[in-house]
Structure formats: structure tokens, C-alpha cells
N, C-alpha and C positions, 0 to 999 in steps of 0.2 A: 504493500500500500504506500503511496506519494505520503509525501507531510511535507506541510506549507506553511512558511508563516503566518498566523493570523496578524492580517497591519504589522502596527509599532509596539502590540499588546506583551510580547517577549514569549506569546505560545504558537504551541507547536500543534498542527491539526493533521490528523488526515484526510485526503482527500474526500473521500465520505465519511458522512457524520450520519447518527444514524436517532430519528424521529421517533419519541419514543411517547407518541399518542395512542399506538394500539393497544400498545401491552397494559392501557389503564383499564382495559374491559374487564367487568368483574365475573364475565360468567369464561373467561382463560381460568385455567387451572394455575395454581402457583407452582407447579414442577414445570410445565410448558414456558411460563414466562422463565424462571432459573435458568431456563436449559436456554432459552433467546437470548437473554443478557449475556450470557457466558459465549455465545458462540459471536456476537457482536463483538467482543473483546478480541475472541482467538481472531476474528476475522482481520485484525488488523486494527480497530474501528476504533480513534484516540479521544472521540466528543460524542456523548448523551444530552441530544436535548429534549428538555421536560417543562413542563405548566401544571400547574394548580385545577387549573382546569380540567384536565386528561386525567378523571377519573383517578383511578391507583396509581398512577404511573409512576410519581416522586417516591410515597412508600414502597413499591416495589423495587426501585432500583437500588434505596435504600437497602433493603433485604437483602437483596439478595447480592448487591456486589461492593455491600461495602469492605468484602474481606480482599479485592479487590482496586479499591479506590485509588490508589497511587498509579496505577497502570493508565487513566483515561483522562477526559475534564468533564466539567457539570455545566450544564447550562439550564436555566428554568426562569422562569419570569414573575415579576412581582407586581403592587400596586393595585391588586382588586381580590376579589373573596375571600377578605375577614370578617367574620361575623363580628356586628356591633361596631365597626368602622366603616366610614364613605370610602367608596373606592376612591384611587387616584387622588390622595393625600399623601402628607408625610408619612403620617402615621401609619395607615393604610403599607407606604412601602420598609418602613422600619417595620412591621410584624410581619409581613410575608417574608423578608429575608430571616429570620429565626424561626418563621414555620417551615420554611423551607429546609433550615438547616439539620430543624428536629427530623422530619420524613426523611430526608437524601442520608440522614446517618453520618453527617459530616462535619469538620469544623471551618469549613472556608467552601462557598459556591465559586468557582472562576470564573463562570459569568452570566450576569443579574443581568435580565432585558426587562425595560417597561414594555408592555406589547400591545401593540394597535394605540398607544396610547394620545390623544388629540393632541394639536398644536399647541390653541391653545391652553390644555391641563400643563404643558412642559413650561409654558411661558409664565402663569401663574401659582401654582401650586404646591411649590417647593420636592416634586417629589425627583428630580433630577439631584435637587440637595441633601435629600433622604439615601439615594446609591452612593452620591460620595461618600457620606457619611459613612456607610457599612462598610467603604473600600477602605477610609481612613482607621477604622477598628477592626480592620484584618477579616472579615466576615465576606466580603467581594472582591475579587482580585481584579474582573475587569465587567465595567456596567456600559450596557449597548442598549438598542433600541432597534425593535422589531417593528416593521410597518411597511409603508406603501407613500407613492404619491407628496402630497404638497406637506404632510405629517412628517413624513422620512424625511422632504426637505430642509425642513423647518429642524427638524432633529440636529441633522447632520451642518447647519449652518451653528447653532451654538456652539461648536467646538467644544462638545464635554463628552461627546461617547466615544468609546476605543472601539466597539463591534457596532455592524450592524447587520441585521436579519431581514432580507426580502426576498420578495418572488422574483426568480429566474430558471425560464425553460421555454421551450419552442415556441410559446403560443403568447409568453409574457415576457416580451427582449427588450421594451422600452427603456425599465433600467440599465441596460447594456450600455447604454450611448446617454447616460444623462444621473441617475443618483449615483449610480459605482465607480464609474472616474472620479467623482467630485469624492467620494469617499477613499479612494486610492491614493489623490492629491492630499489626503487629508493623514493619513498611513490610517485611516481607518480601517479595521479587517471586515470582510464579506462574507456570512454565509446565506449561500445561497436554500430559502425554501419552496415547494412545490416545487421540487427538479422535474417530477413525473408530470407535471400539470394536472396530477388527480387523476391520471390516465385515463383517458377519454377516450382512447380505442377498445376501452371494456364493454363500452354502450354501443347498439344497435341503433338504439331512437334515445331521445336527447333525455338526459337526466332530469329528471324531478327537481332536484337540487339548485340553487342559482349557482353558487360558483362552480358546479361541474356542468352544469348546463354553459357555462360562458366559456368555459378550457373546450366545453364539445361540439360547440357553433366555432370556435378559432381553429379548432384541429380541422375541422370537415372543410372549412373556407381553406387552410394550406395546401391538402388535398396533396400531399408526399408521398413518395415513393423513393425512398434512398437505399433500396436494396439492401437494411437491415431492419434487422424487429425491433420495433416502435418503440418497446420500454430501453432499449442497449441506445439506439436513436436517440430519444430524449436525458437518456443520462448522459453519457457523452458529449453531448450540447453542451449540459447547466454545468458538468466537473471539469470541463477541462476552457470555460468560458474566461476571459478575459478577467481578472481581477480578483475572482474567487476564490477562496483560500479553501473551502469546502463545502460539498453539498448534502442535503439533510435527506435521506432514505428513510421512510415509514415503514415499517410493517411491522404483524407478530409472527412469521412464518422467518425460519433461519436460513432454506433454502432460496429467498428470496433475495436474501443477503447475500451468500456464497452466492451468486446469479449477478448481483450489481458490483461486487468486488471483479470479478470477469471481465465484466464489461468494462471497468474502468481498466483492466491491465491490457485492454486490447488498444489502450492510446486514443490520441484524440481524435475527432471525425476530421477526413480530408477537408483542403482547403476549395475543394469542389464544392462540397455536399455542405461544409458552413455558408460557402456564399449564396448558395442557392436554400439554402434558409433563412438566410440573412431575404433575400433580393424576396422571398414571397412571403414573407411578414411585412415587410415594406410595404408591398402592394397590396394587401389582405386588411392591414390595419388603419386604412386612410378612414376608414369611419369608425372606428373601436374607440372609446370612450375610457379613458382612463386603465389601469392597471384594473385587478380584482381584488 
């Protein structure tokens, strides 16, 4: 597995990083998820990212790999669901980083992301001064910010986050040419989420869903054919794109893993098959409204 600096943050990433939303489902058995976490490891795979949100996912990784912990880094996000706190407060992110710390079995997160969080909550609300805060008592080693759009702008123009977390893959390349240089410029490090774009070659007729419904209107309008399978296609794309330090892999299945570690030692996609994904997103996206 590649490892790549993340930015100016002094860590070391692998190329794939591995999403770790599935494994919050409660009705996985706890020996399936063990045997996941552990083969993420053997696989190479040096970044777990987690939310509060996803179900079990924090305690679980807790569990099971804190006899582990020195081998990877942690990433998880703060700033909303504490009971008896307003989200996106100080306080709000000063207790998610100690609930975090209690579930991940840890004494240091490496990196705290506020996520989705608006402009203006970052301009008002002190909670940007809440992550220093944790990084200055050793509880945060590096605090970024997850997002999209004019939010992610706005992020990354304060000049306080070391990472940042957005969408990049086939169907969503606008930050390619406009928030990740300016974040590059900045030695801010990149990881890229949705590599798969939700994989939208799973669908027949269009998802239920709004944001797989919009990856499955974008994929049908590129209407590709690169003479490789579509999930090796779209990883390929987001891991070896411009500025990337690493891309963030979902699943609860291990072989699915062993399967995108593959694909990324098969190298990057020709300088063919990028321009011509490049050149029909170009053409495809002249009426597409924003990122998802």
C-alpha cells in the first residue's frame, strides 16, 4: 500500500483509508465486524474514519482494535449529538471530543473534523476555538473540516484546519480544479470521500435516495466505457487524483477490501482514459448545480 503525506499535518496515510459507516449496523454480529477491523489493518489500511452518527461504529472500533491502536490513525467528527447540548457550540465540541475519546478506547483522536458544518456556525460560534482547544491539551493532534461547496470555502479560507474531507470521484470532479489546489496551496491535506460515488452502477432505474439518485443521473449522462469494471474505474480516478493524500473505502465485507487494495496496486488510470473523463464531465456538467 502507497503512504502519502497528509498536507503539512507531519502524518503519514495510506493510500486508502477505509469508511467505517457500515460496521455501525447493529444487526452485524460483533465477531464479523472483529474479523473486518482486523483485516483493514492486515490490508495495509493506516486511517479509520468514524462519526457519532454511524450507529456503533466508534465503540466498535474501540473494541475491538484498541489492542491495536499504534499500528493506524483515528478520525471521527464532533460538534452535534450530545444530549442536553445545542449542536455546533463550544461546548457541544468540547464533549464530543471526550465522548469520542471514551468509545475509540483512546487517549489522543489524530483527527477531529467539524462535519457539514455551516459557514456561518464556523464564523460565529467558537466551535473552531473548541478543536484548538483539544489540540492544545493533547486530546486532537490534527482538526479539519468535512464539507462541500461555499462551507468548504469558507473553511478553508480561515486558515485554521490542517485536513480537509470532501467529495471526489467520477461524477463529483469540480473540487479537482477549485477547493483542493487552494487546499494544496495551503499544505492542507485531502481526503478524498465518496470515491465510489455510492456506486451507481448497482441501480437498474434510478434510486429512491436523493444523493444516489444524483451520482445515478451523473453516471448515466457520462455514459463510459473505459474497458475496466466500474468500481476498479472509479477508485482509480479518486486514489491516484491530483492532491489526494487518500481515499475513504466503505464497506462491512473484507473481501471488498482485498478487491480495492488490487485495484489501487494496478496504478493509476492512463493519461487517455483521465482525459476523457476529465473532457465528458466537462460536457455533462454544464447544467449540474452544485456538488452533492
Amino acid at each position: 500500500m502507497n503512504v502519502h503525506p497528509l498536507g503539512s499535518t507531519g502524518l503519514q496515510v495510506s493510500q486508502l483509508s477505509f469508511g467505517a459507516g457500515a460496521i455501525g449496523d447493529s444487526a452485524l454480529e460483533e465477531h464479523h465486524v472483529s474479523a473486518m477491523l482486523n483485516a483493514v489493518l492486515d490490508a495495509g489500511i493506516t486511517l479509520i474514519d468514524t462519526a457519532p452518527s454511524y450507529g456503533l461504529s466508534e465503540e466498535r472500533i474501540g473494541r475491538h482494535l484498541a489492542p491495536r491502536r499504534n499500528e493506524f490513525l483515528l478520525s471521527t467528527k464532533v460538534g452535534y449529538g450530545i444530549p442536553g447540548i445545542p449542536d455546533w457550540t463550544y461546548a457541544c465540541v468540547e464533549a464530543g471530543v471526550r465522548r469520542a475519546l471514551t468509545r475509540l478506547q483512546t487517549e489522543v483522536i489524530d483527527i477531529a473534523h467539524l462535519h457539514s458544518c455551516p459557514a456561518e456556525t464556523l464564523r460565529a460560534n467558537g466551535v473552531i476555538d473548541a478543536l484548538e482547544r483539544a489540540r492544545e491539551e493533547g486530546l486532537v493532534r490534527v482538526i479539519a473540516y468535512s464539507g462541500e461547496n461555499d462551507d468548504l470555502a469558507y473553511a478553508l479560507m480561515t486558515g485554521r484546519f490542517q485536513t480537509i474531507q470532501t467529495s471526489v470521484n467520477i461524477c463529483d470532479q469540480r473540487g479537482l480544479h477549485t477547493y483542493i489546489p487552494a487546499a494544496a496551496d495551503q499544505g492542507v491535506g485531502v481526503i478524498a470521500k465518496r470515491s465510489l460515488a455510492n456506486a451507481p452502477w448497482r441501480y437498474s432505474a434510478r434510486p429512491e435516495r436523493s444523493d444516489e439518485a444524483t451520482y445515478w443521473e451523473r453516471w448515466n449522462a457520462l455514459d463510459l466505457d473505459a474497458g475496466i469494471a466500474a468500481e476498479e474505474l472509479a477508485l482509480r480516478f479518486t486514489a491516484f487524483a491530483p492532491h489526494v493524500a487518500t481515499a475513504l473505502v466503505g464497506t462491512s465485507k473484507a473481501a471488498h477490501i482485498a478487491q480495492a487494495c488490487q485495484a489501487i496496486e494496478r496504478g493509476p488510470l492512463s493519461e487517455d482514459v483521465h482525459r476523457e473523463l476529465r473532457r465528458r464531465f466537462a460536457e455533462a456538467s454544464t447544467t449540474w448545480i452544485g456538488l452533492i
